[in-house]
C-alpha positions in Angstrom: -2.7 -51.3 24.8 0.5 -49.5 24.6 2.0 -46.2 24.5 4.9 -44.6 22.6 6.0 -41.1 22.7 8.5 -40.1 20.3 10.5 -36.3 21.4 12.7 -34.9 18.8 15.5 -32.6 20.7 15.2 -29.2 21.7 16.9 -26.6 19.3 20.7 -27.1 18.9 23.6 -24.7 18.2 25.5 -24.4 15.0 27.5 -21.7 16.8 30.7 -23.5 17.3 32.1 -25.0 13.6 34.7 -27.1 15.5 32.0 -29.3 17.1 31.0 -32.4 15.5 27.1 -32.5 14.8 27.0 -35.1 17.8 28.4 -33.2 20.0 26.4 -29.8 19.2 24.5 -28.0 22.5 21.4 -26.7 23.3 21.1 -23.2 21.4 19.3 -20.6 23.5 16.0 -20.9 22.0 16.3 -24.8 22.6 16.9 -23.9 26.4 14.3 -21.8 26.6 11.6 -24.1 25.2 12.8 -27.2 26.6 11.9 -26.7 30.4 8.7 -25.1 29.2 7.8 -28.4 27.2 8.8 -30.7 29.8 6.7 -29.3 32.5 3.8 -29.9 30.2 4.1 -33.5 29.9 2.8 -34.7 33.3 -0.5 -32.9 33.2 -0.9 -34.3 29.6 -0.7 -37.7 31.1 2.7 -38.6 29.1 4.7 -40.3 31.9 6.9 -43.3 30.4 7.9 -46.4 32.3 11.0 -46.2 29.9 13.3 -43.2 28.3 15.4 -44.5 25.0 17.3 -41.6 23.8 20.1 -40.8 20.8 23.5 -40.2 22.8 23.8 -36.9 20.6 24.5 -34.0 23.4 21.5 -32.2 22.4 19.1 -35.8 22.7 20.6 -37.1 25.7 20.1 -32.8 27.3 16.5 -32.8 26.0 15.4 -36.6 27.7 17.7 -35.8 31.5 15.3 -32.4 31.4 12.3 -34.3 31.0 12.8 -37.2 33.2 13.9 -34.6 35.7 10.7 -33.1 35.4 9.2 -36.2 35.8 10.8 -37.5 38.8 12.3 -40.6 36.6 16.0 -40.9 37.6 18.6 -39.7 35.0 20.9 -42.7 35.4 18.0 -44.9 33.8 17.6 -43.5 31.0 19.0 -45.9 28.4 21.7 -44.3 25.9 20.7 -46.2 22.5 23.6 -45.4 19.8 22.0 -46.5 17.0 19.2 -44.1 17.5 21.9 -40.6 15.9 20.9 -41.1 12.4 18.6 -44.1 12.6 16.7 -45.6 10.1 12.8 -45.9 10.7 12.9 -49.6 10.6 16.1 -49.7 13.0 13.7 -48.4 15.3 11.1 -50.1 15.3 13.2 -52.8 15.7 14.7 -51.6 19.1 10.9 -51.0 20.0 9.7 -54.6 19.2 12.8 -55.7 21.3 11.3 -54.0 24.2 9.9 -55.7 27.6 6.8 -56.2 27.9 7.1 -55.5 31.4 6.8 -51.6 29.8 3.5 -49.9 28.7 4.7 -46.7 28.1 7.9 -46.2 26.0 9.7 -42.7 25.3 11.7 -41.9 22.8 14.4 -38.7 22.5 16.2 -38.8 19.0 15.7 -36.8 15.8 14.0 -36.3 12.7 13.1 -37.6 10.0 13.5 -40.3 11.8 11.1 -39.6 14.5 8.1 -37.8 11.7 8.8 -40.8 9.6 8.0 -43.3 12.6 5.3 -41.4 13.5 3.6 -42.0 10.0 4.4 -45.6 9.8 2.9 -46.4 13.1 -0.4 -44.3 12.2 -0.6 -43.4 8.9 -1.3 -39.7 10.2 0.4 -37.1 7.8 2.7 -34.6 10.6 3.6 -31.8 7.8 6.1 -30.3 10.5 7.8 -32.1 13.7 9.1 -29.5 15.1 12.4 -29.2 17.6 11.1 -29.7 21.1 7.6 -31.6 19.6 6.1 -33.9 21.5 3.8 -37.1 19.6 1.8 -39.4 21.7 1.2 -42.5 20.0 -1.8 -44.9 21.4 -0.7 -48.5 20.4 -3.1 -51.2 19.4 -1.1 -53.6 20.6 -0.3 -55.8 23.8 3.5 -56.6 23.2 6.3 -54.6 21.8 6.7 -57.2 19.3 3.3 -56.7 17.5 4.1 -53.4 16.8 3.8 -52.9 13.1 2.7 -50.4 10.0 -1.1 -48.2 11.0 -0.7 -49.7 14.5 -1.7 -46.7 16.2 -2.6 -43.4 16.5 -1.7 -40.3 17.7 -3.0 -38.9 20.6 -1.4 -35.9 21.3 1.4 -33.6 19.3 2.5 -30.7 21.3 5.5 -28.4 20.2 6.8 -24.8 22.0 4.8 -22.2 19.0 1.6 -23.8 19.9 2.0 -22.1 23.3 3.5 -18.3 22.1 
């Protein structure tokens, strides 16, 4: 069995219409919730062997806090370009590419990309994915490259208003 947890990024700024969307930071809000959320992941058992995240700013802010929070070192984390406007299949793609060596993947990227994966892999409607949620996804697989449509089934979704 495998796991997969998909993270869409904390709340970004629109405060600054110079920046490129890529390049947009955390907005307060997004800094607030995103320590909170990733302080949460370790008692809920969500501790990947790997961290795959968008190289937007706001992606690659949200998965360092995390895997700081985790004790996973930063510089592992692995930058995926393709993941900044991705299409569901390119990701399951990059998934089914994956080690095997890995039980536990996490993605850090951005929706619909991430809600629409989500309901591929378990056919589980999420009517809202919210910035900072969190979807673990239990994997009835035993390699990456298995992973296809109703595979799985999630386990856990967390985001920040279910703890105000």
């Amino acid at each position: 069995m495998k796991m997969l947890t998909l993270v869409r990024h904390a709340k970004s700024s629109w405060d600054d219409p110079e920046l490129s969307d890529f390049n947009r930071p955390l907005n307060k809000r997004g800094k607030r919730d995103l320590p909170l959320m990733a302080a949460r992941l370790l008692p809920m058992g969500i501790q990947p062997d790997l961290i795959l995240s968008s190289g937007a700013r706001r992606a690659i802010t949200t998965a360092e806090q995390i895997a700081l929070a985790q004790n996973y070192a930063v510089n592992n984390i692995i930058e995926v370009p393709e993941l900044y406007h991705a299409r569901v299949e390119t990701l399951i793609n990059l998934l089914q590419g994956q080690s095997d060596h890995y039980r536990h993947l996490m993605v850090v990227g951005h929706n619909p990309t991430l809600e629409m994966t989500g309901y591929y892999l378990t056919r589980e409607s999420i009517p809202n994915f919210p910035t900072s949620g969190v979807m673990q996804i239990a994997l009835s697989i035993t390699s990456w490259e298995e992973l296809a449509e109703s595979c799985g089934t999630v386990e856990r979704l967390d985001y920040p208003k279910l703890h105000q």
